[in-house]
C-alpha positions in Angstrom: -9.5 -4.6 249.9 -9.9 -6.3 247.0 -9.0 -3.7 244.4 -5.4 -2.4 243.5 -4.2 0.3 245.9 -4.8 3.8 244.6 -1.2 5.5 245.6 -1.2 9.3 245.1 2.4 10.3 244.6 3.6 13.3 246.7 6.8 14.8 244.4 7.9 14.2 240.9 11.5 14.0 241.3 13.6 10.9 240.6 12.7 8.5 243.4 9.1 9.1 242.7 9.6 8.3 239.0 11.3 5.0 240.2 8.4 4.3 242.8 5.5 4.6 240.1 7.9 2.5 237.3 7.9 -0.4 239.8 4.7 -0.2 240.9 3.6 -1.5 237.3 5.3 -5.1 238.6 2.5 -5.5 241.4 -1.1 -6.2 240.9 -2.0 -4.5 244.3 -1.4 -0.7 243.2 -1.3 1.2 240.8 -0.5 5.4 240.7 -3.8 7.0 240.7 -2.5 10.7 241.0 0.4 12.7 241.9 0.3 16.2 243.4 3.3 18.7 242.8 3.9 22.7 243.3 3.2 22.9 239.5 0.9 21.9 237.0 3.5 21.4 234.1 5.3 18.9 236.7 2.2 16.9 237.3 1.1 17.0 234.1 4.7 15.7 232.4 4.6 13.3 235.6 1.1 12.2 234.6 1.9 12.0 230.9 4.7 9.2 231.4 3.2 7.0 233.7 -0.4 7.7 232.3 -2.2 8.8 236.0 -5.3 10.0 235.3 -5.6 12.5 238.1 -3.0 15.7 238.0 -2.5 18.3 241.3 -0.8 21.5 241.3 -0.8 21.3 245.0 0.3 18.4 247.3 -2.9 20.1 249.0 -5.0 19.2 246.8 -3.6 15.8 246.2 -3.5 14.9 250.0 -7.6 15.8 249.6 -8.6 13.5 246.8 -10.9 10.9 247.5 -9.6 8.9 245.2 -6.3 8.2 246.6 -6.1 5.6 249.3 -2.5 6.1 249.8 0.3 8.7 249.5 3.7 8.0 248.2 6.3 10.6 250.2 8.7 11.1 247.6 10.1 14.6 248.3 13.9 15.6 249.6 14.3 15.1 253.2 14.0 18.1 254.7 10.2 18.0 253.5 9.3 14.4 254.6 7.9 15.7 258.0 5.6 18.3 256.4 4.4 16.3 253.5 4.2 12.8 255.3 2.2 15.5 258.5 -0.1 16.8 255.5 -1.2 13.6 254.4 -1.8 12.3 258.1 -4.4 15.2 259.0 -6.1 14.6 255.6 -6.5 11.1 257.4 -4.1 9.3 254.4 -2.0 6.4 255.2 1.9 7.0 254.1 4.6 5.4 252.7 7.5 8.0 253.5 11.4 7.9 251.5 14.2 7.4 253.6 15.7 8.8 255.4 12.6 9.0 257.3 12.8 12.6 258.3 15.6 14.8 259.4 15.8 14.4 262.7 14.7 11.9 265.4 11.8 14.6 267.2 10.8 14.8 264.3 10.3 11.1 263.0 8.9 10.8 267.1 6.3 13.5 266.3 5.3 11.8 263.2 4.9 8.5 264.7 2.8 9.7 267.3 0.6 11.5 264.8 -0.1 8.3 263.2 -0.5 6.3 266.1 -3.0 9.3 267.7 -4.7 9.0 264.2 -4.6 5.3 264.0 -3.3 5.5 260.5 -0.6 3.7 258.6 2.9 4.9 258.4 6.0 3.0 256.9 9.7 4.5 256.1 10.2 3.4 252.9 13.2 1.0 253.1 12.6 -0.3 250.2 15.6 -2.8 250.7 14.1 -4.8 253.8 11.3 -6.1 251.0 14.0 -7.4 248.6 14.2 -11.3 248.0 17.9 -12.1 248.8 17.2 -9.4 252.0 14.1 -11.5 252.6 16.2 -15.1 252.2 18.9 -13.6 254.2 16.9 -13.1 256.8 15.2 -16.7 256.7 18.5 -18.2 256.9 19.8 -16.0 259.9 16.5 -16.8 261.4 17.0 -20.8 260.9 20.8 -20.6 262.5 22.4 -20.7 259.5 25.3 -18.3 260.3 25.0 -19.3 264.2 25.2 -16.0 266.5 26.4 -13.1 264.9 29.5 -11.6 265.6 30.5 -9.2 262.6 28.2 -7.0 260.5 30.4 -4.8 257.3 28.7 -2.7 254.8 29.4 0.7 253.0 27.3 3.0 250.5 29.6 5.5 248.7 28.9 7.4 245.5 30.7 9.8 243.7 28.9 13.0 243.0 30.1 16.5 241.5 31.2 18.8 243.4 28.2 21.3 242.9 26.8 23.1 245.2 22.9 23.0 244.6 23.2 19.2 244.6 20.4 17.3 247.1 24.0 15.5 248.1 25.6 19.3 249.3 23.2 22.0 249.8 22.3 22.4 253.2 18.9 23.5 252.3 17.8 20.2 250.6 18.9 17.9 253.1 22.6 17.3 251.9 24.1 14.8 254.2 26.1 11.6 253.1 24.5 9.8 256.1 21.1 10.3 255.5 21.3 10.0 251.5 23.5 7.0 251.3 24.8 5.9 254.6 21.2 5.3 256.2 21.2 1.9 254.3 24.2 0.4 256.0 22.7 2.1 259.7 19.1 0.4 258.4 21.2 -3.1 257.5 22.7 -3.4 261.0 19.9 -2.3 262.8 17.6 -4.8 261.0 19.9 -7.7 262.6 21.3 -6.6 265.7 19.0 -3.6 266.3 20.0 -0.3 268.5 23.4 0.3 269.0 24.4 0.1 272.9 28.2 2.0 272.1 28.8 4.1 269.0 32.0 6.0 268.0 32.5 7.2 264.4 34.9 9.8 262.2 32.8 12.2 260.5 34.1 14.5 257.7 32.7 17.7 255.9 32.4 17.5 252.2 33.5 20.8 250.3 29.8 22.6 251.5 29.7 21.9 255.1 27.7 18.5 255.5 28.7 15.6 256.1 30.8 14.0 253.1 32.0 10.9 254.6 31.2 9.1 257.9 32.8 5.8 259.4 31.0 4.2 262.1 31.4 1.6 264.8 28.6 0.1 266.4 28.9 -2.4 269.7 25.7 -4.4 271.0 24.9 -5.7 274.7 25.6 -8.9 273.7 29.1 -8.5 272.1 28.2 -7.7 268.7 30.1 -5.3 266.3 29.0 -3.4 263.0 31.6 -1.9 260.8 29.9 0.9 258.6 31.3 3.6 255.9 29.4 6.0 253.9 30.9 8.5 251.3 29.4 11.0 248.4 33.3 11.5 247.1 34.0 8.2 245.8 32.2 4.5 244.1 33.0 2.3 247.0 32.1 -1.5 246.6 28.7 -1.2 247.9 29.1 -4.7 249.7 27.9 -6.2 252.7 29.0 -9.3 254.9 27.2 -10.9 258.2 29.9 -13.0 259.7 28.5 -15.6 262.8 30.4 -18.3 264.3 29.1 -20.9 261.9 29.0 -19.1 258.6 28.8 -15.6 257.0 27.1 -14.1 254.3 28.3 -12.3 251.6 26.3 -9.9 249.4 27.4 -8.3 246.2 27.3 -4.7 245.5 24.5 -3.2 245.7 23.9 -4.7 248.6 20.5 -2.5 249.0 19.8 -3.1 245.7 18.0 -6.1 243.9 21.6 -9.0 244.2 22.7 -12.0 245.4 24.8 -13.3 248.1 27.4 -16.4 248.9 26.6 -18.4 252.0 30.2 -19.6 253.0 30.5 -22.1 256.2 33.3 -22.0 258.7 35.3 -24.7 256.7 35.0 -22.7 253.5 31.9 -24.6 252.1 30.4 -22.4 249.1 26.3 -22.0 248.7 25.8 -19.6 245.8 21.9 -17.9 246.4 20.7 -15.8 242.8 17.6 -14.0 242.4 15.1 -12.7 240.0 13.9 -9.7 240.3 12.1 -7.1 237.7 12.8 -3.2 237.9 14.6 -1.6 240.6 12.6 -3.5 243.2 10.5 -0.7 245.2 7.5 -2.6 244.1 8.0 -4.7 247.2 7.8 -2.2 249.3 4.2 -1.2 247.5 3.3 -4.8 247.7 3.8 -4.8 251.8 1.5 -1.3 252.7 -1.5 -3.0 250.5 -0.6 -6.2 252.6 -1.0 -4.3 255.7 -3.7 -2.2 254.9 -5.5 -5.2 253.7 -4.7 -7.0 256.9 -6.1 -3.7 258.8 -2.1 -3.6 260.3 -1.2 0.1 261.3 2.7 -0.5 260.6 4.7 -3.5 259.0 6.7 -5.7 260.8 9.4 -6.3 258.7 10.2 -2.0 259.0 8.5 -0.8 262.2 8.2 2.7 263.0 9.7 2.1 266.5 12.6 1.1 265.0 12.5 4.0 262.3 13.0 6.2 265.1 15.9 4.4 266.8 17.6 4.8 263.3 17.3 8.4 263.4 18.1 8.6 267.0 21.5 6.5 265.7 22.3 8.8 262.7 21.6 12.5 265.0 24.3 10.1 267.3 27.0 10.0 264.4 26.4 13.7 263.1 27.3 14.8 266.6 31.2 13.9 265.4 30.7 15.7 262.4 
């Protein structure tokens, strides 16, 4: 693959305006069409970001031979369907978190893929991110010795109204899966699935989930302290403790930041980065990696483990 990516973007809503804004910071891709369930939103979607080919259907965009790619960027409860479309059209997808909204579902989907032998990513777009990436390296080298202590929270404030994606059941409202699948996604990239989980789960004003705290404990001792919220602006922070050093990383932790290195003794090692836009070009910059490399999921977010993080988050909605 030699030429840029052609992405055809599934959904015109926020997330999918961010996704094709970034994508102008890669060279690999670029936003060859986007499909809605209107022409006016396709066309306005195709106005600002100047894609040359508009879809009234997410049929008809899922069909066009011009698109190498599609770009899942609909509310949850319509991942499975869209990201399913785009598989029998024989499209490799890139689909938003949280990944579907349920774990048979993000199993049926994986084995769709695999049975197609297509690609299929979650798009945690925070995984691709340079201090996530550096974080990793150092964990990797010993840096922070074993781990002992992962913390991280996610909360926003939103308005109490009820047709909000954050509070209607019928859009996928859920705390958890909007904001508090970053924090599940953070410990699971380190310490992976959860052997023991206990958490307090509490109804926002509609029903769903409005806050959740969580506990996480590992075979091999490990503990992850997580909180998730859509009733208040938490600090957004995250810190990997190990018995040689921790790591601290401002708010937004899942969001284009930096982080403090800070050994045992107190020893300081300030890490900054540069980054341009919001940062989801990353993500857009790995599924042309893969695809180039003929790879049928990444490493860096498998789709084994995109199940398990399902699998974890059905596990804490059971205390709700």
């Amino acid at each position: 693959m030699t030429e840029p990516l052609r992405w055809g973007v599934l959904g015109t809503g926020g997330i999918a305006h961010t996704f094709a804004s970034d994508l102008r910071f890669t060279d690999d891709g670029v936003v060859a069409a986007v499909g809605s369930r209107s022409k006016v939103s396709a066309d306005a979607f195709g106005d600002e970001f100047d894609v040359p080919r508009r879809h009234a259907s997410y049929e008809d965009l899922v069909r066009d031979d011009g698109v190498d790619v599609i770009y899942v960027g609909t509310p949850h409860p319509l991942h499975f369907a869209n990201a399913m479309l785009a598989l029998e059209h024989k499209k490799p997808v890139l689909v938003e978190k949280a990944f579907t909204m349920t774990a048979q579902e993000a199993r049926d989907l994986v084995a769709a893929a695999r049975s197609n032998q297509l690609f299929l990513m979650e798009a945690m777009w925070t995984r691709f991110l340079p201090h996530v990436v550096a974080l990793r390296d150092l964990i990797h080298k010993g840096a922070l010795g074993e781990i002992v202590t992962i913390e991280a929270d996610h909360g926003q404030w939103f308005e109490h109204d009820p047709g909000s994606r954050l509070f209607a059941p019928e859009l996928g409202g859920s705390a958890l899966l909007d904001l508090g699948v970053y924090p599940v996604s953070f410990a699971s990239m380190l310490l992976g699935t959860p052997e023991r989980l206990t958490a307090l789960v509490d109804p926002a004003f509609s029903g769903v989930d409005g806050q959740a705290s969580m506990l996480f404990g590992y075979a091999h001792g490990a503990q992850a302290v997580l909180n998730c919220t859509s009733g208040a602006r938490t600090a957004t922070r995250a810190c990997v403790s190990g018995t040689e050093a921790r790591i601290e990383i401002d708010g937004d932790f899942y969001a284009p930041t930096s982080f403090t290195l800070i050994t045992r003794d107190g020893d300081e090692q300030r890490f900054d980065f540069a980054t341009r836009g919001r940062g989801l070009h990353y993500e857009a910059h790995e599924v042309a990696s893969c695809l180039r490399d003929g790879k049928l999921e990444s490493s860096v977010m498998p789709l084994d483990e995109s199940v398990s993080i399902m699998e974890t988050m059905e596990s804490v909605l059971n205390f709700l």
